[in-house]
N, C-alpha and C positions, 0 to 999 in steps of 0.2 A: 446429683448435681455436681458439675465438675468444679461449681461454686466453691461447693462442702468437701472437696477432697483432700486428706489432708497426708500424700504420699511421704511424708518429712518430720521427720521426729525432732522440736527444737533441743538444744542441749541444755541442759539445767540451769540456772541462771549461778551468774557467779558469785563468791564471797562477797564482793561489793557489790553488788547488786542487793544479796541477802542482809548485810549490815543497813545498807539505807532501807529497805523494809523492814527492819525494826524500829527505825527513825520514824519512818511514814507511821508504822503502828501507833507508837506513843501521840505524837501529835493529831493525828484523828482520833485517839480516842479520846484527851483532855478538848478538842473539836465537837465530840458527839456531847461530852456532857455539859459543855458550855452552852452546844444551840439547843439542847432539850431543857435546859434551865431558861432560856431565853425565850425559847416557843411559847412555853405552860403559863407564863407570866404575860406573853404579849397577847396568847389566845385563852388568857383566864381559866385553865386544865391545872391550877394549881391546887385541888382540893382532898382531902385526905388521905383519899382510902388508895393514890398513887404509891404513897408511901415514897423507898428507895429503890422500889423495883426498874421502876423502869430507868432509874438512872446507871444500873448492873445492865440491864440489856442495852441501851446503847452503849456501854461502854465494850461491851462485849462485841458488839459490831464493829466499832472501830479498830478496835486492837484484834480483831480479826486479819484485817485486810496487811496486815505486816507477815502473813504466812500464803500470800496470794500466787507467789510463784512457784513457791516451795509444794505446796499443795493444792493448786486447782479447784480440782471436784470440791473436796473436803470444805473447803472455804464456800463456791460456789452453793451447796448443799446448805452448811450451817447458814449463810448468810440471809436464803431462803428460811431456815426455819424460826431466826431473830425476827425479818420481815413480819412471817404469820402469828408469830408471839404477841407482838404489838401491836398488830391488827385487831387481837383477840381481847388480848385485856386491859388493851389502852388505846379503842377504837378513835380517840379524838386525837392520840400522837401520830396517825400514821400519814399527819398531809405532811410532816418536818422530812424538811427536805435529805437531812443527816441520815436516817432510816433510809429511805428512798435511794442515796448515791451509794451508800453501802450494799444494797442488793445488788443495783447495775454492775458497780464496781468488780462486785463477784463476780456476778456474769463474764464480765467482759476478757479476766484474768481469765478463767479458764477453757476460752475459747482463744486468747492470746499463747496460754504455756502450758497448759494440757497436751503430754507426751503419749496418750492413748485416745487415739481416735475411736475405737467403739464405745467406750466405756465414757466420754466425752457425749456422746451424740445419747446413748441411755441415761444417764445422765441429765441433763437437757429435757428432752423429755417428758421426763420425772418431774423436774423444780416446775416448766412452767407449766404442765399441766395442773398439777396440783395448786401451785398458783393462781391457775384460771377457774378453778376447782372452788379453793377457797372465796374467790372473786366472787362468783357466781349466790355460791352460800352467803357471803354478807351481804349482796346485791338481795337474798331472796326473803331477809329478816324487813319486815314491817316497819319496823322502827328506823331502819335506813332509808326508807323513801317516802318522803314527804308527801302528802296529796296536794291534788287540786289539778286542773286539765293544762295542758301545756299550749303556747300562742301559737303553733305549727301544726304541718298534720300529725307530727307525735304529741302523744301525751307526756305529762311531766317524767316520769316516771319512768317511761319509752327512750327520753332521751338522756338522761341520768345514764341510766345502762350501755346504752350506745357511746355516749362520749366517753364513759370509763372506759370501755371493752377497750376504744380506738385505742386511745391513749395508753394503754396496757400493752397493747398489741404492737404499738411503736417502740414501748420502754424496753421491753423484753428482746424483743427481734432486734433493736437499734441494738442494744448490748451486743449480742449475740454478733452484727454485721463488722461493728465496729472491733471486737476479741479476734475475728476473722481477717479483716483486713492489715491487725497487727502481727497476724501470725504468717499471713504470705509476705508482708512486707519482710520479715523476719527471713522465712523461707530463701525468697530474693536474695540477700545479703549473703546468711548460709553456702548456697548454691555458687556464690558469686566467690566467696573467699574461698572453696571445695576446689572451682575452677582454677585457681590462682594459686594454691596451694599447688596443682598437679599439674600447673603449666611450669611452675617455679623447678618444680623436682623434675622434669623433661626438661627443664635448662641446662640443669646441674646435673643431672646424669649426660648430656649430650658434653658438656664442658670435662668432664671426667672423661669421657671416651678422645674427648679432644687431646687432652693432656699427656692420657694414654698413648695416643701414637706419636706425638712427638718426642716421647720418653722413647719410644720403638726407634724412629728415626732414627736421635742423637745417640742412638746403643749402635745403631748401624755405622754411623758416621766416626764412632768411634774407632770400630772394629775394624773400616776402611781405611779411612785414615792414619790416626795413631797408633794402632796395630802396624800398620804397615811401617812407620816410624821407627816400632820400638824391633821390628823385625830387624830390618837394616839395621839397628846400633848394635843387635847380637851378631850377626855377620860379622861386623867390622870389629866388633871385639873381638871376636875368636880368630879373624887374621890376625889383628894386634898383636896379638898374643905371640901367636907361632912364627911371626918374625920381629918381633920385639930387641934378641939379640943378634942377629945375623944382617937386619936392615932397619937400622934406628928412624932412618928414614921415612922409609913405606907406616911405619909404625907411625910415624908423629902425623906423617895422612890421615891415616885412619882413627886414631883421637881427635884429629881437628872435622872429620866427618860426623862422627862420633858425638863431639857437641855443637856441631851446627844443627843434627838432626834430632837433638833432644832438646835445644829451643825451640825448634819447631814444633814440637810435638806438646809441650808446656802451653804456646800460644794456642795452640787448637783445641786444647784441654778445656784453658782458660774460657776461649771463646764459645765452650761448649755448656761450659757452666754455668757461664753468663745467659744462654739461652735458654737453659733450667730454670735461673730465677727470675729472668725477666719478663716472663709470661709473651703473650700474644706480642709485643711493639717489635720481635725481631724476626716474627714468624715469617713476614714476604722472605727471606733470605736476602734481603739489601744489606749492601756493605756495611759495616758496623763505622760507628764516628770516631774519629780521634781529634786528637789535637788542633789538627788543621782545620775541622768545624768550629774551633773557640769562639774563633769572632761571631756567629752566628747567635751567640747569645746577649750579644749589644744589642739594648733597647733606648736609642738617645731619649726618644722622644715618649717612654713608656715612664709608668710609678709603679717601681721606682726608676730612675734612670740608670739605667748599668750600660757600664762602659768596661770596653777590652785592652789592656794595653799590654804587649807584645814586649821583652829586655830581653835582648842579647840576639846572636848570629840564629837561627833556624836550623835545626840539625836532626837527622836522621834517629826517628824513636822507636823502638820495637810497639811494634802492632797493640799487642795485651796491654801494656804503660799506657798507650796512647788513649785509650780506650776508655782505661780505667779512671785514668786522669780528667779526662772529658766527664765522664759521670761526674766525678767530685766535685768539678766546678757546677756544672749543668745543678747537682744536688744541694751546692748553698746557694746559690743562686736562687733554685724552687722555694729554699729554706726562706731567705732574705723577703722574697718579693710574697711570701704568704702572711709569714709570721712575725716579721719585725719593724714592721708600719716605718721601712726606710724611704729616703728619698734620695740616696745615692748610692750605687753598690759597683767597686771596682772590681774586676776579673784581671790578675796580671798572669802572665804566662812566662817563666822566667827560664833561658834556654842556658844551662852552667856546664862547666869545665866536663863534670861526670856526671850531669846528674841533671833534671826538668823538675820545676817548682810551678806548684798552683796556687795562687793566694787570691779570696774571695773576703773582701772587707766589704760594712756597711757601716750606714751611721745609725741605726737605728737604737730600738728598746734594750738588746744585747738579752742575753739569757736567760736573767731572773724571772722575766715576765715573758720573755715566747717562748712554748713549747715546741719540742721538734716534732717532727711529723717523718709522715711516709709519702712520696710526691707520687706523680704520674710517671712518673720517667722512669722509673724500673728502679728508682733509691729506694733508699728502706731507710733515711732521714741520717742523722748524724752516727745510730748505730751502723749503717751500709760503709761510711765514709770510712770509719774505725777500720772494716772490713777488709776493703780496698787498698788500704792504706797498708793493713796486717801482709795482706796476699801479695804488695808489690815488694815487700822491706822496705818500706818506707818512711821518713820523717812525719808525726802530724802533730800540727798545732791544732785546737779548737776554744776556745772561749771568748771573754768580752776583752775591747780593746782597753788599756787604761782611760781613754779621753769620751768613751763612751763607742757603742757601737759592738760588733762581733767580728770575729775573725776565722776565717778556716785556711790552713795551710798544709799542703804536702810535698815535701821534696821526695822523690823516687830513683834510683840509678836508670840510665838511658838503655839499660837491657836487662833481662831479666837474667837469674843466675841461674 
């Protein structure tokens, strides 16, 4: 029956899982011996020759069932042979219901976490044949079946047997369906986090191959480009050189060639590395932002309200400053509007003599209580800012304002050296 197939081996149940089955254990079994103390008193089976036996077998039953996952069969088996103990020599304990949930209970674990399917099904088998076994033998004792004719076409006796067997026949198979239908649901889940696991790892190896060839590219792009850069400064040195005294001139050319094309080569460096760390957001090849995007980070009418304002003439910034700078602002800005529950944050843009200033105030919580973070924007939170700030030689401020609130500031020179 592809009912009973059981192609899936569950995985052992875990630590906590095993701890609260020692929990369950104790309290079923202080369970088993309260309702067999309650049974024998309510069905008047309190009489001597009991003694303290059977209060050792149901306890024994209960404190079973806290090894149900751990061992299956073994429980399933014993818990069968506690059932026929009872039956045998304390045939008026066995209608308490305590005895009774304790066999299904077996049952039902280890058709639930039972990790060997043949040994599972032989197993089974075994318990309820012998069960039906035993049934049959107490059914066949004298003294268990009352006379006289029954009101239907069975007789008394006829139907006795009948309505046990059904009833048997439901306790045992119900176990049995219900152990099963917890183990495919199981299965299910299994199966399902298998799939997810190893759709996860074909993400992440596809993102690794991705990474990989963009690391290919920018090695390419390097070699093209600023290869090419650093070619040309060795040319022009080596003339330098060889007319250095004969034509001061030509010479002072070739130094001013010399460092226009090693700014160049610095910026494309820069812009290279920039696309190392800032993953996929620069991957289209679109123009990178600078300064002149600032204003785009004005939200009049957003919370918090960030506003841009603009001090001094507008002047020409080298590309990599410009760039960098815009991160910084763009990165307290992310900082302000995540972490610092403001309702005002100014962006001023400060255009100096030598030199371009960032300054990102709020009013907010200030330091103590907002942590920095890592934004979407390709920051890497106030440590990124430090960074930026290190790579342009530039001025930084960071902390709370006196009157309350945070502040980030960087002044930078308007070209790189």
């Amino acid at each position: 029956m592809t009912w009973l197939t059981r192609d899936w081996q569950r995985p052992l149940p875990t630590p906590r899982q095993l701890r609260n089955d020692l929990v369950v254990g104790v309290v079923l079994t202080l369970l088993s011996i309260l309702s067999l103390s309650v049974y024998r008193s309510a069905a008047g089976s309190a009489s001597p020759e009991h003694g303290n036996e059977a209060y050792l077998w149901f306890a024994a039953g209960g404190a079973l069932l806290a090894f149900r996952r751990r061992f299956p069969l073994a429980v399933m088996v014993s818990g069968a042979v506690i059932f026929a103990v009872v039956g045998i020599r304390f045939s008026d304990l066995t209608g308490n219901i305590t005895v009774q949930m304790t066999l299904f209970a077996s049952i039902y674990a280890a058709w639930a976490w039972s990790r060997h399917s043949r040994a599972l099904h032989v197993t089974t088998v075994l318990v309820v044949v012998g069960m039906f076994a035993w049934i049959a033998w107490d059914y066949s004792r004298a003294d268990m079946l009352p006379g006289g004719e029954g009101v239907s076409f069975l007789s008394r006796n006829a139907a006795i047997i009948v309505y046990g067997t059904a009833i048997n026949i439901l306790y045992f198979f119900g176990a049995i369906a219900w152990g099963q239908a917890a183990w495919m649901s199981a299965r299910r889940r299994g199966l399902l986090e298998a799939q997810f696991e190893r759709e996860r790892g074909r993400q992440l190896a596809e993102r690794r191959q991705a990474v990989q060839a963009e690391r290919v590219r920018i090695a390419r792009d390097l070699h093209d480009v600023v290869a090419h850069h650093v070619s040309g400064m060795g040319i022009q040195a080596t003339g330098a050189r060889r007319v250095l005294e004969r034509d001061p001139a030509r010479a002072a050319d070739a130094l001013e060639t010399i460092e226009s094309a090693s700014r160049q080569a610095v910026a494309q460096m820069h812009q290279l590395v920039g696309l190392l760390r800032e993953g996929d957001e620069d991957s289209s090849r679109e123009p990178q932002p600078g300064l002149c995007d600032i204003l785009t980070l004005a939200e009049p009418h957003g919370t918090p309200r960030v506003e841009v304002e603009l001090v001094g003439d507008r002047r020409d910034i080298d590309a990599t400053i410009s760039l960098n700078l815009f991160r910084v602002a763009q990165e307290a800005v992310t900082n302000a509007r995540r972490h610092a529950r403001a309702k005002r944050v100014l962006v001023t843009l400060r255009y100096l003599d030598d030199s371009v200033e960032v300054e990102v105030v709020d009013d907010g919580i200030g330091a103590s209580d907002a942590p920095t973070s890592t934004s979407e924007h390709g920051g890497f939170g106030l440590a990124g800012i430090r960074e930026r700030a290190a790579m342009l030689s530039g001025q930084l401020e960071i902390g709370n304002r006196p009157h309350g609130g945070y502040r980030v500031r960087v002044r930078a020179p308007r070209e790189t050296a």
